[in-house]
Structures are given as structure tokens and as C-alpha cells.
C-alpha positions as CSV (number, residue, x, y, z in Angstrom):
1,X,50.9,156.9,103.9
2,X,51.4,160.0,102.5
3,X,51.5,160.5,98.3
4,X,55.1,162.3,98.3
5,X,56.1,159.0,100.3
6,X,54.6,156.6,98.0
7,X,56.4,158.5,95.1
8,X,59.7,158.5,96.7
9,X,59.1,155.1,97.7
10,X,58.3,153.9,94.6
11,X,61.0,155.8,92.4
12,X,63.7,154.2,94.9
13,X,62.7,150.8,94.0
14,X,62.5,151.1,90.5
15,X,66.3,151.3,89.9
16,X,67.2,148.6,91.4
17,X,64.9,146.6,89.9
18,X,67.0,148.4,86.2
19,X,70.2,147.9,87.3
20,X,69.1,143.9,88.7
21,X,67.4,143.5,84.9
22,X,70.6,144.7,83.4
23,X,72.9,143.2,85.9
24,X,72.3,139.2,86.2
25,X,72.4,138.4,82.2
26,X,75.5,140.2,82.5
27,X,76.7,137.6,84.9
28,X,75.2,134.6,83.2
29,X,76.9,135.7,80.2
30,X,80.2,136.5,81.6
31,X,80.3,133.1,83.6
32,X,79.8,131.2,80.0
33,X,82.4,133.2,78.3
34,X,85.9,132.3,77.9
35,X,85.3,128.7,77.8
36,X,84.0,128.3,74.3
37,X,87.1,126.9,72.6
38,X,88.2,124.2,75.7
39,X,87.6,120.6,74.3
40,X,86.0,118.7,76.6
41,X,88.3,116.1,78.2
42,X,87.9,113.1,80.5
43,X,89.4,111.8,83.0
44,X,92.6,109.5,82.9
45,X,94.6,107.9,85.1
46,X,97.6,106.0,84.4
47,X,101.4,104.7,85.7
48,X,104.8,104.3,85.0
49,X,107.8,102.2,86.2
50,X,111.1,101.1,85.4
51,X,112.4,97.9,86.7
52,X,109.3,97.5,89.0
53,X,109.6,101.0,90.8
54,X,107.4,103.7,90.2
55,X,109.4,106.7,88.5
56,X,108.3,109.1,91.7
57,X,109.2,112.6,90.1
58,X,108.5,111.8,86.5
59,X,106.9,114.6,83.7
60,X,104.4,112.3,81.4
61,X,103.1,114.3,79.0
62,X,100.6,113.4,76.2
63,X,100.9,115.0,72.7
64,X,97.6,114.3,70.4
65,X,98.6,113.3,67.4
66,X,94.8,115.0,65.9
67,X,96.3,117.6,63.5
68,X,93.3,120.4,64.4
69,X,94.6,123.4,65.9
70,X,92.2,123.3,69.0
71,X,94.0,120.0,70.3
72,X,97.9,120.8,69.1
73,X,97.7,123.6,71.3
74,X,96.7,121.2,74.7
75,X,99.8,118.9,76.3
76,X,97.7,117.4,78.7
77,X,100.3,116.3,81.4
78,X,100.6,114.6,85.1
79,X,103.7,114.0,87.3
80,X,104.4,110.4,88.6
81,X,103.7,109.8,92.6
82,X,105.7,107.5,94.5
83,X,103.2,104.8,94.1
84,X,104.1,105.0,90.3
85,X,100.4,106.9,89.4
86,X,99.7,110.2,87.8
87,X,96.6,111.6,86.6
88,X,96.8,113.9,83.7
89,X,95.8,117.7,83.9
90,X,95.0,119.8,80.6
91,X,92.6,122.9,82.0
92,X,92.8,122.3,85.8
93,X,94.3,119.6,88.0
94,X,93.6,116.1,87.6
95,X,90.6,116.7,85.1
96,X,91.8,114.6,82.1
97,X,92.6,114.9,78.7
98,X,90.2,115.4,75.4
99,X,89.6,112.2,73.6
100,X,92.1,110.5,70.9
101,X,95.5,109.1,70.0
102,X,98.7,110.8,71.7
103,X,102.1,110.3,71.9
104,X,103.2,110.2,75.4
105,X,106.7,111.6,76.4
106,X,108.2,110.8,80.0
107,X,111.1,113.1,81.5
108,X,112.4,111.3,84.7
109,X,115.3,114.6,86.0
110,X,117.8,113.0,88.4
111,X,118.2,114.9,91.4
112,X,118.5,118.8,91.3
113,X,122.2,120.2,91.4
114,X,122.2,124.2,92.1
115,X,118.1,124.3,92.2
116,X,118.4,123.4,88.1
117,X,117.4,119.5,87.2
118,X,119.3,117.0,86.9
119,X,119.9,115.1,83.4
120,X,117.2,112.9,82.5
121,X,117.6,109.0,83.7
122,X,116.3,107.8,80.7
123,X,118.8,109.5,78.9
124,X,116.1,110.9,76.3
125,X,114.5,107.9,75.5
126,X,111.3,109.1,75.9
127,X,111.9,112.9,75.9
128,X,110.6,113.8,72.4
129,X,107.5,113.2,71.1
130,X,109.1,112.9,67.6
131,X,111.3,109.7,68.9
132,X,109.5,108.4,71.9
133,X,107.8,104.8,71.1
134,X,105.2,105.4,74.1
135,X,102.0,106.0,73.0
136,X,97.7,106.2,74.6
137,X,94.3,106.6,73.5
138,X,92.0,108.6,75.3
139,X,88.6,107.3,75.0
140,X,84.9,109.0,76.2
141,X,84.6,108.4,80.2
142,X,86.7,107.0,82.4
143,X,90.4,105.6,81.1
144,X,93.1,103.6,83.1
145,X,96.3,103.4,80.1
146,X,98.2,100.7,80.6
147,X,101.3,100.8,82.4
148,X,104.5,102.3,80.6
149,X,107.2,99.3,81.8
150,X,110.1,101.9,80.7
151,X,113.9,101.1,80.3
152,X,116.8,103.1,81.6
């Protein structure tokens, strides 16, 4: 092998090993960014009825009553299948809710007239969290909530 080869040969290499030192911490530090303020949350599952049938359709939606800022800004929320389940959802689907007390609001829209929803069937009862009586804890791990037996 001829010295002007090695050289060549040698200086090629030696930028990619650079730009691959200056490269992956980029990525390990990218990848970690941008998740620093998300609370960690676990997984619950819950269901609602009313009258013994599932509320297929319905919005639950949890609102922690933790004054911080990090958690007032989160309205971890699931829709109601026609079994009468919903897992809730804060940062992606169906990965929970941070732990604590909420209020839990349920909006059940009657059918859609000119593509907007219909009223509510529960005729508000449970639309605000100011007025709704509904309410969860969210505990480390796992959580099943009780059934909400609601009233029309």
C-alpha cells in the first residue's frame, strides 16, 4: 500500500468518526428532550352506565383537583365503548392518568343533527366539573374506578 493511499485513506475516515462523536449525543439528547415536564401517569380503566346500559359514545373526562400547574393543565379523558368501558388517555392513547383525586365529568351527545352533536342526555348533570358529583382517585399502578351508575 502505497503512503499517499494510507493518507487519503486515513484522512477519509477520520471525519466520520467527528461527525459520529458529534452526532449520537445529539440524538440521545434530542430523544430525552421535550418530555421533561409530562407527569408520569398510570394506567386506568373504568365504566359507565345508565339504567344498566353502557353510555356507548360517552366523553368521561377527569379533572385533578391537585392545584399545581403541571396537573391543571392535563384532562386525562376516554370515550365509552359499547360494552360500557373506556380507558383514559392524557399523552397518548389509552396510557392513563397521573396519580390523585379528580372530578370526573361525563357528556353523553344524543345523536348528531347537521354533522354538530346532539344535546347532552344527561341534560348537564355531569357536564361541569364545578357541579358534577362524580368523582376518582388515581392511585400508583394499575386502577379499575368503580362504575359511574349515572341518571338521566
Amino acid at each position: 500500500m502505497s503512503k499517499r493511499f494510507a493518507l487519503q485513506h486515513s484522512y477519509r475516515q477520520r471525519p466520520a468518526r467527528g461527525l459520529l462523536v458529534l452526532v449520537v449525543p445529539l440524538i440521545v439528547v434530542a430523544g430525552s428532550c421535550g418530555h421533561s415536564d409530562r407527569v408520569t401517569v398510570h394506567l386506568v380503566e373504568g365504566s359507565a352506565f345508565c339504567q344498566s346500559k353502557p353510555v356507548t359514545g360517552a366523553l368521561v373526562v377527569f379533572h385533578p383537583l391537585d392545584p399545581s400547574e403541571k396537573l391543571q393543565k392535563l384532562r386525562p379523558a376516554g370515550k365509552v365503548d359499547a360494552e360500557g368501558r373506556f380507558v383514559l388517555s392524557t399523552y397518548g392513547p389509552k396510557d392513563g392518568a397521573p396519580e390523585g383525586e379528580y372530578r370526573v365529568t361525563i357528556v353523553w351527545a344524543s345523536a348528531a343533527v347537521e354533522g354538530k352533536p346532539g344535546p347532552d342526555r344527561f341534560g348537564g348533570r355531569y357536564a361541569s366539573p364545578q357541579k358534577s358529583p362524580l368523582t376518582a382517585t388515581v392511585t400508583a399502578g394499575k386502577n379499575t374506578i368503580e362504575p359511574f351508575d349515572l341518571q338521566q
